[in-house]
Phi, psi and omega in degrees: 000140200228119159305128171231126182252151152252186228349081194305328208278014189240187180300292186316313200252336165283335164311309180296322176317280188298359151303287196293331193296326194284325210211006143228191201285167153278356183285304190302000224215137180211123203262137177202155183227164198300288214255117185305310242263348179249347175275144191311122176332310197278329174247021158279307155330292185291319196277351157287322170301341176270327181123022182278143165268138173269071188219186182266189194170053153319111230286350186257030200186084150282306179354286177324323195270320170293341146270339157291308180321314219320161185068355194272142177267310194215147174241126178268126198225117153260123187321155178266171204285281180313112197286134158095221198284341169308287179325320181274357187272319186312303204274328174291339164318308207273263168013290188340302202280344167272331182285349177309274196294350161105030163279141140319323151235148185224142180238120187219136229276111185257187167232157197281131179116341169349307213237041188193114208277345152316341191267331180320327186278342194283135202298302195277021193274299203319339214256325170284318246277339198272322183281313166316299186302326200263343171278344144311339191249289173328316173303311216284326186300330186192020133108341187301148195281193177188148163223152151251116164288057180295074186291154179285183139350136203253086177330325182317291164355283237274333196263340191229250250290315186319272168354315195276314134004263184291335190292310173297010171205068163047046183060354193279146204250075192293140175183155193261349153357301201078215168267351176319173190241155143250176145252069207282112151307107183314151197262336182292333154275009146293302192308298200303327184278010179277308181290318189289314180280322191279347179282348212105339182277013175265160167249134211304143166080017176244162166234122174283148132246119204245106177256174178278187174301305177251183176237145198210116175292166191273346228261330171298292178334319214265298190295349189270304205297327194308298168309288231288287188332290183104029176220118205284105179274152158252147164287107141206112174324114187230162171309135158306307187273348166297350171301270173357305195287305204279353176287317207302292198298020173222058187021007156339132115325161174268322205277174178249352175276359226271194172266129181258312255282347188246321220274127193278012191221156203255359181243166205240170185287335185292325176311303196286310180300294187278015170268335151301288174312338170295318154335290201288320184304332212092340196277002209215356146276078160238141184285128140202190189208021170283338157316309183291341161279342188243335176240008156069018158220148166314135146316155205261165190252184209248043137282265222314302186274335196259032155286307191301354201227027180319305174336312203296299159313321183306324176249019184049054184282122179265353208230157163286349172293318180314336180289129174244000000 
């Protein structure tokens, strides 16, 4: 059986790499990323001295993709970046091009709500809702299985840019959130259930929903970064367009197409504002236990986890590229 991760060169899709390393031969495996010329030099070396095949495999180059694929059995496919018709056209590329080379199974990184029209106003939904559908259409067409992976909001987010966000903006912590609650997910019990579904431990033609353990207000968040830190953040909950005004005033795009070049952050306002308002709504408090079924441990908790990101106060980190 032969593995395939894409995007290797990202948080998401490098976690998962170095998952698969753990617990197959590296001869089975094989990793590509958009542009090769942007993955670390040092771990593009080590993962070929082990024998992993490396290459690029750009979601806009099927050619490029049918051939990175070739030989691959089962795909872990991470979603592309640019919010809208780019994307879904990306993804049906890559989809196309695994079923091209004669991959079998395909897992693919969704977002929760995906498949449930309550969900829709949330800015990044449509683009899985679209993407699900068409891998759904490609199964009835020629059998290839599938699992979707709807993950919730990624705690990390919430432990780094959110932090750098308010400390650069006089500790006030903004957000259209409220009093709403999540199940915020860590990305590394992302990864695992990725590595877990790309093995085979899911069952084909299902959708996981994948959440954290608790359920947590950002308003919990804000008091916990507050203790570790030693620095008193305030929570405030503002309307959408008073979000909007204060994304505007810290260069956010609102679009995902917009100008980033001033902006400390890699996502847009139209993102932020309704994934933050889905928070206040209810819709991103959901129970599941599907991490814990497909990877035999609990998520990990946003205690737990915001140990890893002291460095962000520590180091007054102002830009998201500074983040590891």
């Amino acid at each position: 059986m032969h593995y395939i991760v894409t995007g290797c060169d990202g948080k998401l899709g490098g976690r998962t790499a170095e998952l698969m390393l753990q617990k197959v031969a590296p001869t089975d495996l094989t990793f590509t990323c958009p542009f090769l010329n942007r993955l670390d030099p040092e771990k593009k070396a080590r993962w070929e001295s082990l024998g992993v095949k490396v290459c690029q495999a750009n979601y806009d180059n099927p050619d490029e993709m049918v051939q990175a694929f070739a030989g691959g059995d089962r795909i872990f496919i991470v979603s592309a970046v640019t919010i809208g018709e780019i994307r879904v056209r990306q993804h049906k590329n890559v989809v196309d091009a695994a079923i091209a080379a004669g991959v079998k199974h395909i897992t693919y990184t969704s977002f929760l709500g995906a498949s449930d029209p309550a969900y829709a106003h949330v800015y990044v939904t449509p683009d899985h809702t679209a993407t699900e559908a068409y891998i759904r259409q490609r199964h009835e067409e020629t059998g290839v299985a599938y699992n979707f992976m709807q993950d919730n909001l990624y705690l990390e987010n919430y432990l780094t840019t959110s932090v750098m966000l308010a400390l650069m903006s006089g500790n006030k912590w903004y957000t259209t959130a409220g009093e709403g609650k999540a199940t915020f997910i860590p990305k590394d019990d992302v990864a695992r259930v990725a590595a877990a579904l790309l093995l085979g431990r899911g069952e084909d033609n299902r959708t996981y929903k994948i959440c954290g353990s608790e359920s947590i207000a950002q308003r919990d968040i804000v008091a916990l970064i507050s203790e570790l830190s030693g620095q008193e953040i305030e929570y405030c909950p503002v309307s959408h367009e008073e979000f909007f005004a204060y994304l505007d005033s810290m260069h956010i795009p609102r679009t995902a197409t917009g100008d980033y070049s001033r902006s400390p952050v890699p996502w847009c306002g139209n993102d932020m504002v309704t994934n933050e308002g889905s928070i206040a709504e209810g819709l991103m408090d959901v129970a599941s236990d599907d991490v814990e079924l497909l990877t035999g441990q609990k998520p990990m908790t946003a205690r737990e986890l915001a140990k890893n990101y002291s460095y962000i106060w520590e180091n007054h980190v102002t830009n998201w590229k500074d983040i590891r």
